[in-house]
N, C-alpha and C positions, 0 to 999 in steps of 0.2 A: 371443618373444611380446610383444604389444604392450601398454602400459599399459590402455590400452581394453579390454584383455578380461580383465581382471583384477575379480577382486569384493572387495570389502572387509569386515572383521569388525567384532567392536563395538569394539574399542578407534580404526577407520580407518586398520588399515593395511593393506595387499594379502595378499591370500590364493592364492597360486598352485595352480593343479590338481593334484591328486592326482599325475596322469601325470608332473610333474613329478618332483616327489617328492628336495625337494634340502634339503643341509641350512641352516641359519641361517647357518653359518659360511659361505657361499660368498656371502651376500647383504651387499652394503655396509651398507646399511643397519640390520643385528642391534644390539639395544640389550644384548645378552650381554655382560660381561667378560671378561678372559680373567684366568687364575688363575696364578700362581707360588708354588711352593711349595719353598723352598730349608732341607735341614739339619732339617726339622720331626720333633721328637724331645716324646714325651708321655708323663709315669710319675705312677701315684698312688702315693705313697709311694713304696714299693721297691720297686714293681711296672712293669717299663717295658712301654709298650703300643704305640707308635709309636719306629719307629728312625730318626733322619737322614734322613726319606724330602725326597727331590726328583722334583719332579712340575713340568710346564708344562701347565696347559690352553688352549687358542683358543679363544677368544672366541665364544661360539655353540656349543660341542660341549656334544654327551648322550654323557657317559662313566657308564660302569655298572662301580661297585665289588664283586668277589664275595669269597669268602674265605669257612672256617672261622668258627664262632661264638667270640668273643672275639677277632679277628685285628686290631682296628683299624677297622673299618669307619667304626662310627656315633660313634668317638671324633673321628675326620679329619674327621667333617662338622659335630661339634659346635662344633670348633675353626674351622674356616671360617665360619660364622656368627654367630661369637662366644659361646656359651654355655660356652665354656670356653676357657682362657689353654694356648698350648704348654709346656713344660718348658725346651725351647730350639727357637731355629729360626728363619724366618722366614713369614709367609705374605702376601702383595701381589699386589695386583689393579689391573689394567692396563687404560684406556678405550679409545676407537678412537685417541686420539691420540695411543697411546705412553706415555701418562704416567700414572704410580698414579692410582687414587682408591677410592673409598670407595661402594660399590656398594649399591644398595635388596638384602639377601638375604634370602629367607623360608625356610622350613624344612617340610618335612610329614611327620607323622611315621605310625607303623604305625597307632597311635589317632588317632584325628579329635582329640580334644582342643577338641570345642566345649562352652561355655558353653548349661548345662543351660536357665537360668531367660532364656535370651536368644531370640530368631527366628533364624530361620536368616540374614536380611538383615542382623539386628544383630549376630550372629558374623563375619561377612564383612567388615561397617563396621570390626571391630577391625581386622581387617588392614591398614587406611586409618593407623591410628596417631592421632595429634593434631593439632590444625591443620587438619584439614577440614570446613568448615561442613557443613549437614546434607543440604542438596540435592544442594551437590555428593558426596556420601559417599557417598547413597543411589541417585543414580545410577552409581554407578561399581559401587556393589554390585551394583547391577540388571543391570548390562552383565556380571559377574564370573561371576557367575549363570547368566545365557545363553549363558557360552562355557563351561559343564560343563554343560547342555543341563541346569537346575537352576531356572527362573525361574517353576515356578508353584509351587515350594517356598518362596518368600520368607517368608511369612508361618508357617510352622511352626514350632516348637518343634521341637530334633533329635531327639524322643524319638518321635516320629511319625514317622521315616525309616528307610527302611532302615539295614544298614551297608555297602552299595556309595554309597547317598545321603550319607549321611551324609562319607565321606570324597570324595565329590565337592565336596560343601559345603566341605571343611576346604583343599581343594586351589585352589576359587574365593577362599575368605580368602589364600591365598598369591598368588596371581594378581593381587587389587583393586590392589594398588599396582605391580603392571609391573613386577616385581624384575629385577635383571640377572643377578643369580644364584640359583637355585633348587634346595634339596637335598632329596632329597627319603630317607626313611628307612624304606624297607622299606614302603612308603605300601598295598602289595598283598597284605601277608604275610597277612593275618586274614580276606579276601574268599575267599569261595566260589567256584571255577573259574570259573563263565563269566560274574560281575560282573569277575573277575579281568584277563579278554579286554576286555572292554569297556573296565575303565578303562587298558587298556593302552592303545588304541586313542586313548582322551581323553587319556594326557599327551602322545602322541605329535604330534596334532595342536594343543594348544595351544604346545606348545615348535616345533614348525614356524610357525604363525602370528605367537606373539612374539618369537620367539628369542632367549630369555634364554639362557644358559650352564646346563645341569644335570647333577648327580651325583645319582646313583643308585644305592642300593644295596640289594641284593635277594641272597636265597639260590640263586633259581632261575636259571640259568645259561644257559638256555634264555629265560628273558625278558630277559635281560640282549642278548644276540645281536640276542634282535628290535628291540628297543630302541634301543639305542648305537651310536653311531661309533666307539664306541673301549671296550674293557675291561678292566682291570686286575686283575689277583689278587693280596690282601694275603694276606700267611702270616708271623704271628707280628710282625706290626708294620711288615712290610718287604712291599715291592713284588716280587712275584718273576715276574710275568708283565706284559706292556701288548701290546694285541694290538689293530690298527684292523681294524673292521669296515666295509669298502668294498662294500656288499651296495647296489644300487636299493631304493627305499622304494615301498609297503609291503611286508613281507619274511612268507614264509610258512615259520612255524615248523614243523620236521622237512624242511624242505629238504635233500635232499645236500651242497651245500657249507655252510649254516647247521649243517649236524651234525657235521660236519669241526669247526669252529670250537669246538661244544662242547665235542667230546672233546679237543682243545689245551686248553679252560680247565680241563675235570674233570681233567684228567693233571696240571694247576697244581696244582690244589688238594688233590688225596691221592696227590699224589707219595711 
């Protein structure tokens, strides 16, 4: 396909057709990191939560973490983002050139987590951080906005939103500053079925549009499939399945071979 026929989103960068349907990591251009995770071992107190796990992610991939309640999950992304220190281990992150660096990562978690007595524009503006004058803030928020289909909500108070809005809003504050890594934390658990659909539909097209690197991790096993290039099963701290998911995008859930793949991960998981 030709550049010419390519359309642009608000951030300007190409937006390729649906029909395409490829992931970040195939495209040179992905501003995604890619993730190394060597030895990463995680205990509170005398409690160990994470074992030795070794993991490599590429730069541009939506990996979806499933597993058991208490397995590790939201501990591995807390540590990734820095909200919390390993016990031992190491975790580095790798640019297009090879060489570590130190990556924009934002986080979303199951609650929206916005600030009551703020707008919804000035919730977003945080995710800008310090250092950006006002214009420029408030445009990038406005742009943030319109890539969760969210821009005539700017001016509202979140208590006037739904709560599929509402974590749209929390997922555009993650977006404002074009992270290269994005985790995102059960982000769909508390939404009702078919805002559920919806915003599956919206992380999938903004993480195809920017192509940051994403983790994801979710209960349902079944959005995990529709989702991801690739899924892993923690049990008990340790990695006990990794399973790429080579499926054309967009993927219709309860497919024959999409159902196959589940039943491999449920068989992970209550083995």
């Amino acid at each position: 396909m030709s550049i010419s026929a390519r359309t642009k989103n608000v951030w300007g960068r190409d937006i390729e057709p649906e029909y395409e349907a490829r992931s970040p990591r195939q495209r040179r251009d992905t501003p995604g990191v890619g993730i190394r995770i060597e030895g990463l071992s995680k205990s509170f107190g005398d409690v160990p939560v994470l074992h030795d796990l070794d993991l490599d992610v590429p730069a541009g991939q939506f990996l979806a973490i499933v597993g058991k309640s208490g397995c590790g999950k939201s501990t591995l992304l807390r540590l990734l983002v820095g909200l919390d220190t390993p016990t031992s281990g190491r975790i580095s992150f790798v640019g297009a050139d090879g060489a570590e660096t130190e990556p924009s990562s934002r986080i979303v978690f199951q609650e929206p987590r916005l600030l009551p007595w703020a707008s919804i524009i000035d919730n977003v503006i945080v995710g800008l951080g310090e250092g950006v004058d006002r214009r420029t803030a408030r445009r990038k928020a406005e742009a943030a906005l319109a890539e969760v289909q969210l821009a005539e909500k700017a001016p509202e108070w979140p208590s006037r939103l739904s709560g599929g809005q509402r974590q749209r809003a929390a997922l555009a504050r993650a977006l404002v500053s074009q992270p290269g890594f994005l985790a995102l934390d059960e982000p769909l658990g508390a939404l009702d079925a078919l805002t559920r659909i919806t915003m599956q539909a919206l992380i999938e097209r903004v993480w195809r549009e920017q192509g940051f690197t994403a983790l994801f991790v979710t209960h349902d096993v079944g959005e995990a499939v529709a989702l991801a290039d690739r899924v892993i099963v923690l049990d008990e701290g340790r990695i006990a399945l990794d399973i790429a998911i080579d499926h054309p995008r967009p993927r219709q859930r309860g497919a024959a071979d999409l159902a196959e793949i589940e039943g491999r991960l449920l068989k992970g998981i209550f083995k």
